[in-house]
C-alpha positions as CSV (number, residue, x, y, z in Angstrom):
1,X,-12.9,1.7,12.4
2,X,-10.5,2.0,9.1
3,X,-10.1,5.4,7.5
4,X,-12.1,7.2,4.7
5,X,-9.8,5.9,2.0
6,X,-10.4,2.4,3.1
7,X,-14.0,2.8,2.7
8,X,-13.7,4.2,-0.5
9,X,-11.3,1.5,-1.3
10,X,-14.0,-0.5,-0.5
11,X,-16.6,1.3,-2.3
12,X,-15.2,0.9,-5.8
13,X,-14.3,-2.6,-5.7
14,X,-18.0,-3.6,-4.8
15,X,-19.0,-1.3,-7.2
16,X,-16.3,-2.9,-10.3
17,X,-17.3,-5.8,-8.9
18,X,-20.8,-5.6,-10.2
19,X,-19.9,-4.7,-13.4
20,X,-16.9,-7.2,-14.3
21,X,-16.9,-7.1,-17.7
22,X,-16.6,-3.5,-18.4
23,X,-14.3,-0.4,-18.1
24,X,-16.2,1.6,-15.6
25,X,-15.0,5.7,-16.5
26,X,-13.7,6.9,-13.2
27,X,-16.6,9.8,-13.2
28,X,-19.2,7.2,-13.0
29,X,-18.0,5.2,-10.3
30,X,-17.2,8.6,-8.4
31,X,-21.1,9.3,-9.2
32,X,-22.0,5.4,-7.9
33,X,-19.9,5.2,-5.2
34,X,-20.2,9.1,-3.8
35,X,-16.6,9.3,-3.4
36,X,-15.1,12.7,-5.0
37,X,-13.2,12.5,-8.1
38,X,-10.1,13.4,-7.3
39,X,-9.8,11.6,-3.9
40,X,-10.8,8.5,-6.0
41,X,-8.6,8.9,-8.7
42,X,-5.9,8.4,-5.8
43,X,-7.6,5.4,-4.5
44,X,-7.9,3.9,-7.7
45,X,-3.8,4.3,-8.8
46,X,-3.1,2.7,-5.0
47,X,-5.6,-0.5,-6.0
48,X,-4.2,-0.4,-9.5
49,X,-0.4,-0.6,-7.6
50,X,-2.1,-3.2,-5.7
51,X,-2.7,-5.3,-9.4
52,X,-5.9,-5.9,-7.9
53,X,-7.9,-3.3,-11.1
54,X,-6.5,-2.2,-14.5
55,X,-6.9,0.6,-16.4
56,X,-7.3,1.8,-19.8
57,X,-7.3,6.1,-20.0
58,X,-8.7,8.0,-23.3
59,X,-12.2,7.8,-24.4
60,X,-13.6,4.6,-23.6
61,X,-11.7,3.7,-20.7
62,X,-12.2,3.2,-17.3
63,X,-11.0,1.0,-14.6
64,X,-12.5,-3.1,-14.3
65,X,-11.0,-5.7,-11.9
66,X,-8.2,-7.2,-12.7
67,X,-9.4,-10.8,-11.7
68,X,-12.8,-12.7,-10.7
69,X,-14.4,-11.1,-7.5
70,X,-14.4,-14.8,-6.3
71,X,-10.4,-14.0,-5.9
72,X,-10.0,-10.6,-4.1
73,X,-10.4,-11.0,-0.5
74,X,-11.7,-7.7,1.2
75,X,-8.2,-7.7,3.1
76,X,-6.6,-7.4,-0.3
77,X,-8.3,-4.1,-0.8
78,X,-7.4,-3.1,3.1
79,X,-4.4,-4.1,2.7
80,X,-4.1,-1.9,-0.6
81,X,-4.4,1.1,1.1
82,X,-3.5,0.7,4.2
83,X,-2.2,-2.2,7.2
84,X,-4.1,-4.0,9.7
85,X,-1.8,-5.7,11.4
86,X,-1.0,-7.6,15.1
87,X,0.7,-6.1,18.0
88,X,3.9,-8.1,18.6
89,X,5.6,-5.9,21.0
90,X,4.1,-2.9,23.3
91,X,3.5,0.2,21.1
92,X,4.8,2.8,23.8
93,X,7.9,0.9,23.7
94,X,7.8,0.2,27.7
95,X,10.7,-2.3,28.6
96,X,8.9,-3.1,31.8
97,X,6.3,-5.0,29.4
98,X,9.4,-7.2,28.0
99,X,7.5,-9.3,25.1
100,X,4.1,-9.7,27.4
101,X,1.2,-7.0,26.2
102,X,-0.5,-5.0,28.8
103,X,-4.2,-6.2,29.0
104,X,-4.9,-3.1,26.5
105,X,-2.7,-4.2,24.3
106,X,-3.4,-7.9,24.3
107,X,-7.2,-6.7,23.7
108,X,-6.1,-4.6,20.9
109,X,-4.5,-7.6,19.2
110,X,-7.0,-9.9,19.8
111,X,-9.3,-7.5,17.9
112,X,-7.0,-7.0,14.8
113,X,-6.6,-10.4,14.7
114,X,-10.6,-10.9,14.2
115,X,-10.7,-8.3,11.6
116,X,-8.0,-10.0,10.0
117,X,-9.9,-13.0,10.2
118,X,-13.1,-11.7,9.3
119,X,-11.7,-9.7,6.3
120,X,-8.9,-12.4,4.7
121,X,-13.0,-15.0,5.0
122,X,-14.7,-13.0,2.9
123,X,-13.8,-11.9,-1.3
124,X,-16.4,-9.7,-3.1
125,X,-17.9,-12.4,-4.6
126,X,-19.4,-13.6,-1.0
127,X,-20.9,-9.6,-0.7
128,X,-22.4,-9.6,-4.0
129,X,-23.9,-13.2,-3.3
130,X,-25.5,-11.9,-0.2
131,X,-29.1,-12.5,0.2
132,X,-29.6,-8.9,1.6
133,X,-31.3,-7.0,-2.0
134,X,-28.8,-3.6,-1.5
135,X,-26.1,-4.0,-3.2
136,X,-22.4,-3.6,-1.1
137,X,-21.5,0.4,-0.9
138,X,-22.7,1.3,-4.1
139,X,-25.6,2.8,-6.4
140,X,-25.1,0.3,-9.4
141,X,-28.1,0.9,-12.1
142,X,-26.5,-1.4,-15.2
143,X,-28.9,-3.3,-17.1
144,X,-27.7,-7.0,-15.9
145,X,-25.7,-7.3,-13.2
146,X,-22.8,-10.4,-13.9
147,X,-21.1,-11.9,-11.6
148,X,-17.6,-13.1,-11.8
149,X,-17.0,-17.0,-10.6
150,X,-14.1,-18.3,-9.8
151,X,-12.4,-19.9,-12.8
């Protein structure tokens, strides 16, 4: 359903997320997340854009979320990389459709407008707080794993 840099997007918040406290070096999350290097380095400046991680390079740095997980909604990240959005008018531009969608279309919206739903419901607080014991998209081994609340 969303693209391989949404996913990814997706893979190193959960994966910050579990660490909030600390810089987390961009090899290791590559490593935890199983997202190639480079490809994530671009991911990462686009979140970073995004104000939703900061940075620190040289030895010792890494990237760490910019604000309590309890605060980024998973449609932040989406939306960091890349749009979901409604359909207002008819894509192909048909002026026989006037403002009314063809059924397609109107099925189309209705589903973008559950992911949006579903998505803008749910910050990466909620996945970490999830009963299931595998934690969201990543391989996380630190030796406690804090949680950010919302301050």
């Amino acid at each position: 359903m969303f693209s391989q840099t949404t996913e990814y997007a997706l893979r190193a918040m959960a994966c910050l997320a579990l660490r909030p406290e600390e810089l987390v070096p961009t090899p290791t999350l590559a490593e935890q997340t199983k997202v190639p290097p480079n490809y994530l380095a671009k991911v990462l400046q686009q979140l970073s854009a995004a104000k939703l991680i900061t940075g620190r390079r040289g030895v010792g740095g890494g990237y760490k979320l910019a604000k309590p997980a309890a605060d980024i909604k998973l449609l932040d990240v989406i939306n960091s990389v890349t749009t979901v959005s409604r359909i207002q008018s008819c894509p192909l531009g048909l002026s026989s459709h006037g403002s009314r969608l063809c059924a397609l279309h109107k099925k189309a919206d209705e589903a973008a407008a559950a992911v949006i739903a579903v998505y803008d419901g749910v910050t990466l607080h909620d996945l970490l707080m999830d009963s299931n014991p595998n934690k969201p998209l990543c391989e996380s081994k630190p030796a406690t794993m804090t949680v950010s609340a919302r301050r």
